[in-house]
PDB file with SEQRES, HELIX, SHEET and CRYST1 records, atoms N, CA, C and O in Angstrom:
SEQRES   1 A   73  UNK UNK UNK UNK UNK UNK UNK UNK UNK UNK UNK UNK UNK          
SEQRES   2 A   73  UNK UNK UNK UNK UNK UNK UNK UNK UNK UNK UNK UNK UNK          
SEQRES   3 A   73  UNK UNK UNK UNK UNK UNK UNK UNK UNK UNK UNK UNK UNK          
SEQRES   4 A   73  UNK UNK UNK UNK UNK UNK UNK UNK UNK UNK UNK UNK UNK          
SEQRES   5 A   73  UNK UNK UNK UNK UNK UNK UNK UNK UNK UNK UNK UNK UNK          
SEQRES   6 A   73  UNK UNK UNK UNK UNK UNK UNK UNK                              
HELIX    1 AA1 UNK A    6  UNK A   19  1                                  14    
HELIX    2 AA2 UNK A   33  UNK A   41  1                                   9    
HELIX    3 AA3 UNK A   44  UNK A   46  5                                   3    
HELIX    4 AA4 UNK A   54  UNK A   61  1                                   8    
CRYST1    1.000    1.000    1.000  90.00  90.00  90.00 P 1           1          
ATOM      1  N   UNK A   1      81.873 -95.855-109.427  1.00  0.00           N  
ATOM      2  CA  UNK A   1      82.346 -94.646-110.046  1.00  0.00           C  
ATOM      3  C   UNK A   1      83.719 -94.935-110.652  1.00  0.00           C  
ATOM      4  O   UNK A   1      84.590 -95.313-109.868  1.00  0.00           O  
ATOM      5  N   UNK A   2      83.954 -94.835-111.656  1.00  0.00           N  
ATOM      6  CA  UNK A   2      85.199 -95.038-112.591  1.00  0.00           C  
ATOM      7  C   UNK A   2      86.184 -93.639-112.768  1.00  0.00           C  
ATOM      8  O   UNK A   2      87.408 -93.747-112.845  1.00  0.00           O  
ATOM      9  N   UNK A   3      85.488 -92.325-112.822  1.00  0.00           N  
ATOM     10  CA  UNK A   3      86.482 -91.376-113.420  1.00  0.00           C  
ATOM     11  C   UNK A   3      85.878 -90.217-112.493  1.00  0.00           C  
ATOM     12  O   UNK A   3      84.714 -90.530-112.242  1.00  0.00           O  
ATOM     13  N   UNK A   4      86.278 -88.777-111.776  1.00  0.00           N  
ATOM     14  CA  UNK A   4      86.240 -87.679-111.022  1.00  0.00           C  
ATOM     15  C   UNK A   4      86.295 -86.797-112.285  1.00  0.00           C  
ATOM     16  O   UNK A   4      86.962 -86.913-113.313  1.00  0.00           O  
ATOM     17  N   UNK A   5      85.342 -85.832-111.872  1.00  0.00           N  
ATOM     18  CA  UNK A   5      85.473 -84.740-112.755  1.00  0.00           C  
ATOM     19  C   UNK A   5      85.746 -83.590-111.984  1.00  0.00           C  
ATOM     20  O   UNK A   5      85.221 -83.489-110.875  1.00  0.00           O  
ATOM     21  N   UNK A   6      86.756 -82.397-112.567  1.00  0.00           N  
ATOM     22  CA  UNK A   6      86.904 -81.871-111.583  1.00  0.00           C  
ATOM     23  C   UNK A   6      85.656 -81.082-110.661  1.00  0.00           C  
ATOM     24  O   UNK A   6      85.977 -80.617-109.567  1.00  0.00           O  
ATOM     25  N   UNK A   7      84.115 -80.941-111.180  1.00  0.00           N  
ATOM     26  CA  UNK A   7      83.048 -80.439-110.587  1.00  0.00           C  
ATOM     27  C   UNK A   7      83.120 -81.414-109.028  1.00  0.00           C  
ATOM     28  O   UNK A   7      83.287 -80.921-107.912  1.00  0.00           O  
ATOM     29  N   UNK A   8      82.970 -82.666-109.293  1.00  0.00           N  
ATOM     30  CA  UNK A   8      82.638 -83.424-108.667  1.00  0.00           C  
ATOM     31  C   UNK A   8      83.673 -83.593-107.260  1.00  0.00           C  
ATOM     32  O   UNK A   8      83.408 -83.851-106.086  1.00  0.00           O  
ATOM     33  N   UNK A   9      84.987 -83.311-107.991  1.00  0.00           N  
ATOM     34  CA  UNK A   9      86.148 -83.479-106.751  1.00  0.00           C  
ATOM     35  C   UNK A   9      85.770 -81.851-106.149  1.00  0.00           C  
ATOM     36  O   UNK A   9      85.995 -81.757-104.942  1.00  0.00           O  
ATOM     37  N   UNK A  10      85.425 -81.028-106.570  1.00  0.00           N  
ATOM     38  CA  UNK A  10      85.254 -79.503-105.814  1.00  0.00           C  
ATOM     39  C   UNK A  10      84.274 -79.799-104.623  1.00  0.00           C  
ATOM     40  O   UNK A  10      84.399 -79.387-103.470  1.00  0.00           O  
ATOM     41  N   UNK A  11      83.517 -80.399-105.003  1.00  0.00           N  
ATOM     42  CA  UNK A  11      82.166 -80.699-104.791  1.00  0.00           C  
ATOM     43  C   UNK A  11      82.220 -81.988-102.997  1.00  0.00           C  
ATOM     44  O   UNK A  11      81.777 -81.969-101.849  1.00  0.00           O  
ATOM     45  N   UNK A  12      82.816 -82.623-103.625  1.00  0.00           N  
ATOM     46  CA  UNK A  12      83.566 -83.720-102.612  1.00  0.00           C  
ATOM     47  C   UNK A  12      84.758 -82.965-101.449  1.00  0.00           C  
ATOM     48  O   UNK A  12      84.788 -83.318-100.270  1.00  0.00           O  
ATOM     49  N   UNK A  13      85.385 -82.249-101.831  1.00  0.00           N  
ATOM     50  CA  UNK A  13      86.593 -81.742-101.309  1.00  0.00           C  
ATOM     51  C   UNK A  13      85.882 -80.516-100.258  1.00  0.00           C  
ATOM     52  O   UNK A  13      86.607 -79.972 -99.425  1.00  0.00           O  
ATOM     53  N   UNK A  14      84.448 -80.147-100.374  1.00  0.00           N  
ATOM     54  CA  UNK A  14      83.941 -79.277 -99.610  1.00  0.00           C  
ATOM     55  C   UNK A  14      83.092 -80.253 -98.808  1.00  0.00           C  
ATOM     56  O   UNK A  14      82.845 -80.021 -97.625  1.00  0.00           O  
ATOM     57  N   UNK A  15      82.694 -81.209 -99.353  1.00  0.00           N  
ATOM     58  CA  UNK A  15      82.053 -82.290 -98.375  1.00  0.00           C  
ATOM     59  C   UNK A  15      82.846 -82.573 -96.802  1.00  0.00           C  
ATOM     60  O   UNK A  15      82.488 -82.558 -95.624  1.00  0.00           O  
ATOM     61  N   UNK A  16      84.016 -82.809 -97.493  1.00  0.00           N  
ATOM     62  CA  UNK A  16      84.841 -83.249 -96.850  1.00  0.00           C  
ATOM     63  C   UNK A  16      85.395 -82.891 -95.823  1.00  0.00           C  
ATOM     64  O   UNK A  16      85.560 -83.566 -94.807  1.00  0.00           O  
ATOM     65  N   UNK A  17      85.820 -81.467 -96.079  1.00  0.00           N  
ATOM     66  CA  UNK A  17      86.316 -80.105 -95.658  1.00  0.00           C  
ATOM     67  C   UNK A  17      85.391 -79.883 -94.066  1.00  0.00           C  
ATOM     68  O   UNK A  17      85.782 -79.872 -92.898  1.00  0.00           O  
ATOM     69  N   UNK A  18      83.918 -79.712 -94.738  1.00  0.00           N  
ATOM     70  CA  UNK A  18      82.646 -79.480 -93.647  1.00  0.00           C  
ATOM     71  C   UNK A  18      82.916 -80.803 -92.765  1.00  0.00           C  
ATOM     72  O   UNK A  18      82.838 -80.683 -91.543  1.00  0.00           O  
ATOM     73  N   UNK A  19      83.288 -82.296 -93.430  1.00  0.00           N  
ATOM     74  CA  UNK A  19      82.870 -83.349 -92.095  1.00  0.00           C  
ATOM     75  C   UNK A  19      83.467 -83.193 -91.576  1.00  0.00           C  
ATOM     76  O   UNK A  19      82.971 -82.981 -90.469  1.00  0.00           O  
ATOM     77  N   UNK A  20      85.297 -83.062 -91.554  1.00  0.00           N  
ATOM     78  CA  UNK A  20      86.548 -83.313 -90.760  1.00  0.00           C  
ATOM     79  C   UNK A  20      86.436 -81.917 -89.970  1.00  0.00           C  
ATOM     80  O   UNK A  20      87.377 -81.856 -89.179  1.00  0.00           O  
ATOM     81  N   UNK A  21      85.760 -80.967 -89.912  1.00  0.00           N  
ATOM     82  CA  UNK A  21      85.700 -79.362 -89.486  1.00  0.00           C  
ATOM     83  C   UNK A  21      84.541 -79.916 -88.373  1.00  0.00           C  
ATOM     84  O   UNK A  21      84.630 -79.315 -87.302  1.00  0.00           O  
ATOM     85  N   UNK A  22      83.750 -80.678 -88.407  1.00  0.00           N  
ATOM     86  CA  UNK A  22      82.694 -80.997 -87.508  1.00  0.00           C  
ATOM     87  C   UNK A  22      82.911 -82.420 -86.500  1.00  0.00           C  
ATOM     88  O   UNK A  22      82.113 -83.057 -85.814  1.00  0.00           O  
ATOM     89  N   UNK A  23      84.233 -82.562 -86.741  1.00  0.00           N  
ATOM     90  CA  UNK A  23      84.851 -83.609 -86.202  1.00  0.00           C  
ATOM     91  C   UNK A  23      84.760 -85.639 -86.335  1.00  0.00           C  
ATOM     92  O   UNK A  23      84.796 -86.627 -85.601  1.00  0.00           O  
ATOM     93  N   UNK A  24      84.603 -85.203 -88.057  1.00  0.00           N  
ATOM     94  CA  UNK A  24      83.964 -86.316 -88.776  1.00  0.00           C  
ATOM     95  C   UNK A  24      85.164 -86.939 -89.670  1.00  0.00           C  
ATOM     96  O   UNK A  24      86.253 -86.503 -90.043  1.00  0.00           O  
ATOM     97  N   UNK A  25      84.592 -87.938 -89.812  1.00  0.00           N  
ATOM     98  CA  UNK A  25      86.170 -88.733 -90.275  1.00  0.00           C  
ATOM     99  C   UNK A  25      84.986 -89.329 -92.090  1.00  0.00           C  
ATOM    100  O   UNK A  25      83.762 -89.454 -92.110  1.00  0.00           O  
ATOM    101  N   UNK A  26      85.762 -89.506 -93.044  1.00  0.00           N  
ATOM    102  CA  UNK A  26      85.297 -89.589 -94.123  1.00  0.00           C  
ATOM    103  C   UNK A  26      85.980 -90.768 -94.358  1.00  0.00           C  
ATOM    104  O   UNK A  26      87.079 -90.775 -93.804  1.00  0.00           O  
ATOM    105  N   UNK A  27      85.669 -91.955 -95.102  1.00  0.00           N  
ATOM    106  CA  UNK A  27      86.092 -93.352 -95.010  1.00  0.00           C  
ATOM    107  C   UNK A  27      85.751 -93.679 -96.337  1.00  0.00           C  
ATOM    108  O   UNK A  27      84.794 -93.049 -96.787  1.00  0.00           O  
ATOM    109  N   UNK A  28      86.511 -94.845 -97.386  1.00  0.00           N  
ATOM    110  CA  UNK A  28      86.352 -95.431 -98.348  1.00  0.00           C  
ATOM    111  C   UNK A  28      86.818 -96.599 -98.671  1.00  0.00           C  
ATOM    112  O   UNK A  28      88.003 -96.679 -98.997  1.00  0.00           O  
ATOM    113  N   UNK A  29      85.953 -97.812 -98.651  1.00  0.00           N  
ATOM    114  CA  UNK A  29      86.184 -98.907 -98.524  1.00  0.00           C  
ATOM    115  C   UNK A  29      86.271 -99.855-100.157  1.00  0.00           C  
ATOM    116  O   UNK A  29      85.300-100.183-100.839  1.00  0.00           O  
ATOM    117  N   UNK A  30      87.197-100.027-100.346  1.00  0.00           N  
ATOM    118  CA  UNK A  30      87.609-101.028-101.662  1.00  0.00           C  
ATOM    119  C   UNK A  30      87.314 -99.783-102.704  1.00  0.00           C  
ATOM    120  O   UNK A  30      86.320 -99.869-103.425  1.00  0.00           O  
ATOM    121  N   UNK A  31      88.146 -98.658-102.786  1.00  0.00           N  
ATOM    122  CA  UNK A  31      87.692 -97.913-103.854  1.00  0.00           C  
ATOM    123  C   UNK A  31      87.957 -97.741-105.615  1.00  0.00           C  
ATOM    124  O   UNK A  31      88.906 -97.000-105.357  1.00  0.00           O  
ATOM    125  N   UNK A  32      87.956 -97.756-106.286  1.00  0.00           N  
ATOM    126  CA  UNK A  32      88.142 -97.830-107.191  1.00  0.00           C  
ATOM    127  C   UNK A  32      90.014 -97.414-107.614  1.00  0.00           C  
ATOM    128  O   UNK A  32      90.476 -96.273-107.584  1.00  0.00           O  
ATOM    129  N   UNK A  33      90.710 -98.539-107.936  1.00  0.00           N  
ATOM    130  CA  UNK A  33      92.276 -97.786-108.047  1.00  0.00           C  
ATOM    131  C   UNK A  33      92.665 -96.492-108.673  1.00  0.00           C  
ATOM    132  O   UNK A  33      93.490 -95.663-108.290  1.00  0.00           O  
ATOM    133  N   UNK A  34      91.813 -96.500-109.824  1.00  0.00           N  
ATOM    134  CA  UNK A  34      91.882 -95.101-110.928  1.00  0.00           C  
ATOM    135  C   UNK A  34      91.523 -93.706-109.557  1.00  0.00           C  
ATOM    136  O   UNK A  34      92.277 -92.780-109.257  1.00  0.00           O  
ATOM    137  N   UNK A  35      90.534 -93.931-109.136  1.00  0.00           N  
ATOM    138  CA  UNK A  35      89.776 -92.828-107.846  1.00  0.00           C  
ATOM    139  C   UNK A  35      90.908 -92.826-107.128  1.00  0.00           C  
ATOM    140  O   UNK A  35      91.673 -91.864-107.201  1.00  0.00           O  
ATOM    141  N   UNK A  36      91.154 -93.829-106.388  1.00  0.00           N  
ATOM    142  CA  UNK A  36      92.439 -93.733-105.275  1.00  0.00           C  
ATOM    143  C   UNK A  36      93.553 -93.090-105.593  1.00  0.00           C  
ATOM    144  O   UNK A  36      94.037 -92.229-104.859  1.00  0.00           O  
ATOM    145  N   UNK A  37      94.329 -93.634-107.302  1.00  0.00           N  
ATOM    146  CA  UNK A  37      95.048 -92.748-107.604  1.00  0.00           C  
ATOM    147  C   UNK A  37      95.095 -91.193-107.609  1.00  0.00           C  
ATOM    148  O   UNK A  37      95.959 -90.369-107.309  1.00  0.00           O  
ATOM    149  N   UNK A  38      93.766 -91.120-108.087  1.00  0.00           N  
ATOM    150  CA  UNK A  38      93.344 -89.203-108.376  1.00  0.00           C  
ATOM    151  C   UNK A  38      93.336 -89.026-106.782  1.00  0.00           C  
ATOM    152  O   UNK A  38      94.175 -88.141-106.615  1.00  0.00           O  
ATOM    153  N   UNK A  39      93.056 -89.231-106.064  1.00  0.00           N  
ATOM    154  CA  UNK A  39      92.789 -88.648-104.747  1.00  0.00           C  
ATOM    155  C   UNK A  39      94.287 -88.326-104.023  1.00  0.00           C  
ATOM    156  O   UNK A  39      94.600 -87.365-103.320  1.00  0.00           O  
ATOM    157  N   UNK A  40      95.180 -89.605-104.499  1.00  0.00           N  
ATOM    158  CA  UNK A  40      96.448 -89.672-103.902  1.00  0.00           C  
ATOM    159  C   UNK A  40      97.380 -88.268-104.371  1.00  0.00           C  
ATOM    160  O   UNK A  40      97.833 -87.459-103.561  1.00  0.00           O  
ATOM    161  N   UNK A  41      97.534 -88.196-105.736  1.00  0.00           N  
ATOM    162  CA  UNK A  41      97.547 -87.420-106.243  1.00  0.00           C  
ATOM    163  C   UNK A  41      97.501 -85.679-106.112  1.00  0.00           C  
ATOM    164  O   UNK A  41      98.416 -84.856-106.100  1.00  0.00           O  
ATOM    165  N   UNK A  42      95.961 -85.521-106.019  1.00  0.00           N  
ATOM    166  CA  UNK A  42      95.753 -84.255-105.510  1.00  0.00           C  
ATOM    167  C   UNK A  42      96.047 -84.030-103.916  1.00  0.00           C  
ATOM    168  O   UNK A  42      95.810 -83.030-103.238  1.00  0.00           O  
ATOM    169  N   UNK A  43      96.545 -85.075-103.592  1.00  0.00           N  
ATOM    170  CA  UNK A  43      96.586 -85.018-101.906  1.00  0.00           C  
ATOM    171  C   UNK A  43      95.597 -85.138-100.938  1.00  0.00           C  
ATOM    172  O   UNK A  43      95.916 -85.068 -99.751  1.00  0.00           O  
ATOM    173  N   UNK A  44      94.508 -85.300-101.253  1.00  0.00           N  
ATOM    174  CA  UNK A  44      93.346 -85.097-100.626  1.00  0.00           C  
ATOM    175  C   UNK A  44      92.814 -86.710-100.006  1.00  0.00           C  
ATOM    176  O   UNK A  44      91.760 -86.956 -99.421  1.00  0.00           O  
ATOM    177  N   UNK A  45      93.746 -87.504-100.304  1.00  0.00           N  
ATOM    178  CA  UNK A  45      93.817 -88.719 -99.421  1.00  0.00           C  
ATOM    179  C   UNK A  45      94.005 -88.500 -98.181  1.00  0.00           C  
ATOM    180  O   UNK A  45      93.505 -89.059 -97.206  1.00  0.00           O  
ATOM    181  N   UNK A  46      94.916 -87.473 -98.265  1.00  0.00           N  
ATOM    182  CA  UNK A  46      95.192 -86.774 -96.565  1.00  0.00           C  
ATOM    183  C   UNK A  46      93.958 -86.592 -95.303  1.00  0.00           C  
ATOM    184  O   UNK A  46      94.058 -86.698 -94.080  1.00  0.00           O  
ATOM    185  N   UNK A  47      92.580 -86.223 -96.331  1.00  0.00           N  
ATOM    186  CA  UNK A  47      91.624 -85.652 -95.568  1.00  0.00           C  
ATOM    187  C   UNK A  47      90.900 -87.006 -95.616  1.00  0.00           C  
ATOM    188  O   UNK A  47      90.385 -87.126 -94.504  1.00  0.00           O  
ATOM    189  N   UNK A  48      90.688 -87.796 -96.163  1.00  0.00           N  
ATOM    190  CA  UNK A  48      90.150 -89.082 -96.280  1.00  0.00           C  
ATOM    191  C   UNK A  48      90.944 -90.178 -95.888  1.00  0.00           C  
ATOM    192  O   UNK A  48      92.163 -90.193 -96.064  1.00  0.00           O  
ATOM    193  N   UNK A  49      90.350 -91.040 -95.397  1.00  0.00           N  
ATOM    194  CA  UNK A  49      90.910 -92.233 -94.776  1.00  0.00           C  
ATOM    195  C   UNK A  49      90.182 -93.323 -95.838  1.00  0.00           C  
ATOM    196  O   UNK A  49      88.979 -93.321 -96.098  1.00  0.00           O  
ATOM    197  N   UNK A  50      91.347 -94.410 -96.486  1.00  0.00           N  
ATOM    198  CA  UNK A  50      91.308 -95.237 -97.386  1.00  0.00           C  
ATOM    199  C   UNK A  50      91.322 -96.940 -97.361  1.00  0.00           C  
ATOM    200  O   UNK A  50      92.435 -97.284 -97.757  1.00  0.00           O  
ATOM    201  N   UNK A  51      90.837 -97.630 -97.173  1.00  0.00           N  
ATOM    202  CA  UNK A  51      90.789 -99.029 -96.507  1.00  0.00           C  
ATOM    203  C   UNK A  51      90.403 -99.980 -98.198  1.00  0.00           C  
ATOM    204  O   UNK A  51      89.627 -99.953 -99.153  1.00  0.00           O  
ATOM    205  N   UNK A  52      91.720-100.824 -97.585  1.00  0.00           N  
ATOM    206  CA  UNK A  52      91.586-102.072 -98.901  1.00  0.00           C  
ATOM    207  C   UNK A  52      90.297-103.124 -98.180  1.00  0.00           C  
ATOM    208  O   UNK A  52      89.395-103.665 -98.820  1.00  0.00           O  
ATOM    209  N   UNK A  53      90.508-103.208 -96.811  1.00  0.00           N  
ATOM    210  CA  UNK A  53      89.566-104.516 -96.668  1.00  0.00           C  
ATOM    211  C   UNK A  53      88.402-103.747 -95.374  1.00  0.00           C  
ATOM    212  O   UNK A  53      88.599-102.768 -94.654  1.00  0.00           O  
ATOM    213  N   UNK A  54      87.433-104.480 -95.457  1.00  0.00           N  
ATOM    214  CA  UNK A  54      86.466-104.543 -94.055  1.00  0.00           C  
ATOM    215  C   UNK A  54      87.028-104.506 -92.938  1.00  0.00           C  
ATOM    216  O   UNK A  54      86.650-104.055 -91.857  1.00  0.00           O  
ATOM    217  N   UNK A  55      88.035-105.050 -93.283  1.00  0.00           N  
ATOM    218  CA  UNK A  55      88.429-105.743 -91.869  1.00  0.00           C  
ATOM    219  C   UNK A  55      89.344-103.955 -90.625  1.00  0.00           C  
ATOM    220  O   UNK A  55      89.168-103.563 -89.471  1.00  0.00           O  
ATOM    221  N   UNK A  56      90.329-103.430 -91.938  1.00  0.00           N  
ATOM    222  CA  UNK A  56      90.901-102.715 -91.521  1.00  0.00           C  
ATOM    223  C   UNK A  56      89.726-101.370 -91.543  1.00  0.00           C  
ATOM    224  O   UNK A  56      90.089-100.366 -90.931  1.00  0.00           O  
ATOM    225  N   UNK A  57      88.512-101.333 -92.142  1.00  0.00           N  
ATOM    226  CA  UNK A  57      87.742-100.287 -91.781  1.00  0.00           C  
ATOM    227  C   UNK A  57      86.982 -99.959 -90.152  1.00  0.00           C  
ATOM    228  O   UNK A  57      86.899 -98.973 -89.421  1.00  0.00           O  
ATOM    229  N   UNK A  58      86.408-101.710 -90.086  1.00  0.00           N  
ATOM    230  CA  UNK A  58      86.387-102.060 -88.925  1.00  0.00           C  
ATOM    231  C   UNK A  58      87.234-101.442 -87.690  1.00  0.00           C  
ATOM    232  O   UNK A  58      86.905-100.773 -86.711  1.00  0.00           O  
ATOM    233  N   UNK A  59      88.304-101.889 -88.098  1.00  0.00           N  
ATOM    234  CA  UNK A  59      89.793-101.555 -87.367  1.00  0.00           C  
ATOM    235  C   UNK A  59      89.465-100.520 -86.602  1.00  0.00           C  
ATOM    236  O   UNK A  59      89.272-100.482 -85.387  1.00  0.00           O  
ATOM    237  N   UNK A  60      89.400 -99.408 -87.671  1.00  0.00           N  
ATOM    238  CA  UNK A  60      89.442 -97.440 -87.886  1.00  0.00           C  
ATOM    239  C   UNK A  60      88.845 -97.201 -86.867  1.00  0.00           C  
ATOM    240  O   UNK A  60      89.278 -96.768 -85.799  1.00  0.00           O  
ATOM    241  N   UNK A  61      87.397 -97.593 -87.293  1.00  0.00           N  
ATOM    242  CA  UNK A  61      85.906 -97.423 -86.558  1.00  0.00           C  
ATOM    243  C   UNK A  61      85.562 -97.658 -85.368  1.00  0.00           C  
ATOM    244  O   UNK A  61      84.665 -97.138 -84.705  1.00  0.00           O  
ATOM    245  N   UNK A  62      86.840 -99.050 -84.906  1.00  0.00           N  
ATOM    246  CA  UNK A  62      85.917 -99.526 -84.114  1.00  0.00           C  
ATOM    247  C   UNK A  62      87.599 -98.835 -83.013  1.00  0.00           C  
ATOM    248  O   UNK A  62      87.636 -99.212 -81.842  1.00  0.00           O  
ATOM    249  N   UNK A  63      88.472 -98.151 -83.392  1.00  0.00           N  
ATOM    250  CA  UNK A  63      89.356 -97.126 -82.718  1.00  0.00           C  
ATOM    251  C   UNK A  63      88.925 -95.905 -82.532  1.00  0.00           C  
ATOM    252  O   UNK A  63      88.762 -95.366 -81.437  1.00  0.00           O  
ATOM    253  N   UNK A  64      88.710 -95.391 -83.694  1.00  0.00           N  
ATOM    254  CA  UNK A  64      88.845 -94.023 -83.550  1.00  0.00           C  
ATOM    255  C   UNK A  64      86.728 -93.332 -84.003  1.00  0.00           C  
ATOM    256  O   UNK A  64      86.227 -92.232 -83.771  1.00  0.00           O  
ATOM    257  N   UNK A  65      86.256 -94.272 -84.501  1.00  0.00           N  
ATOM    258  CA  UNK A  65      84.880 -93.212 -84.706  1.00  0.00           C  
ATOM    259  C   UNK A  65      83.927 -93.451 -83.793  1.00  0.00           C  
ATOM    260  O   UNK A  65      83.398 -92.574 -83.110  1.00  0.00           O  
ATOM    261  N   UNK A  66      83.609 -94.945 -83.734  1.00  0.00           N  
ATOM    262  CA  UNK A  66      82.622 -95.319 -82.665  1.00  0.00           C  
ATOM    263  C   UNK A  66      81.829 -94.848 -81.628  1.00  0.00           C  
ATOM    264  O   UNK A  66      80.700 -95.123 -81.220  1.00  0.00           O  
ATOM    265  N   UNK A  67      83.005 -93.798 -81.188  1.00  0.00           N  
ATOM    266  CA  UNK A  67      82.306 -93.431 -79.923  1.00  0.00           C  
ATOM    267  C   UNK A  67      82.481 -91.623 -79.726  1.00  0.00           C  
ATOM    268  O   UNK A  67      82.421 -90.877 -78.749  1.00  0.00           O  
ATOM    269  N   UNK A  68      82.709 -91.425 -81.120  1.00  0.00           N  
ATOM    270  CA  UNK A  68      82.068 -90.088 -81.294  1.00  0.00           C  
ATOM    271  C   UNK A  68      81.049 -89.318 -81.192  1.00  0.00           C  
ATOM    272  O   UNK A  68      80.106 -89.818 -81.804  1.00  0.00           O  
ATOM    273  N   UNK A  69      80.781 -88.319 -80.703  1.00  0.00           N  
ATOM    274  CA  UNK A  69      79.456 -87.631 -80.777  1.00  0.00           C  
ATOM    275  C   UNK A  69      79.168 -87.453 -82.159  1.00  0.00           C  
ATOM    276  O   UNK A  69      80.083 -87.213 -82.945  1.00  0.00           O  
ATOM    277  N   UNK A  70      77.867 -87.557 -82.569  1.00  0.00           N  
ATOM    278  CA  UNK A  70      77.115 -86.778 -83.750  1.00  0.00           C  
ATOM    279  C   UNK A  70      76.480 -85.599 -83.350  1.00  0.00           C  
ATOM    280  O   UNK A  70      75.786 -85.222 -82.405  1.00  0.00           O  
ATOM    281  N   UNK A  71      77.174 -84.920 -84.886  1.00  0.00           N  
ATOM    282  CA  UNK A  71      77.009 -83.869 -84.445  1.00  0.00           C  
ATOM    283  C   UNK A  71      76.616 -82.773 -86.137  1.00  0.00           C  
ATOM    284  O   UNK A  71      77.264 -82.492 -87.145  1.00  0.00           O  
ATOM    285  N   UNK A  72      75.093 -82.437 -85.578  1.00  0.00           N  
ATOM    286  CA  UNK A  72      74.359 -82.578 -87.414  1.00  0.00           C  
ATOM    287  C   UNK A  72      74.356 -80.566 -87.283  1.00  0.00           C  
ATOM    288  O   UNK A  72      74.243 -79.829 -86.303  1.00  0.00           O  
ATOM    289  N   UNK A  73      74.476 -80.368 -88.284  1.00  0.00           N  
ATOM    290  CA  UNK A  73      74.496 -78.946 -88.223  1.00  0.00           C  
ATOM    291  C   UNK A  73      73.463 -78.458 -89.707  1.00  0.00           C  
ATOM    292  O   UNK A  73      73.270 -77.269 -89.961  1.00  0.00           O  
TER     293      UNK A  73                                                      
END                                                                             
């Protein structure tokens, strides 16, 4: 994905909204810089967690999600 439209960030930003509300963590691995910028931007990096490498997604996951309940609504 190269460019966000704002449909698409509304659209995402309620995605988002619902996972972190259900105790879900939202993750993006090597994302596009132009995307990262827009996200940084609108602030909404805040609600998303952003990883340059595997390694540090790993990291996240293997801290903080792993051993979460799922939880499907």
């Amino acid at each position: 994905m190269k460019f966000l439209y704002s449909k698409q960030i509304g659209i995402f930003l309620a995605a988002v909204k619902k996972i972190n509300k259900q105790n879900g963590s939202v993750c993006f691995l090597n994302a596009n810089p132009l995307i990262v910028k827009t996200l940084k931007t609108m602030g909404i990096h805040e609600l998303a967690n952003l990883f340059d490498s595997e390694e540090e997604a790993l990291l996240f996951w293997n801290e903080n999600i792993q051993n979460m309940p799922l939880i499907l609504k």
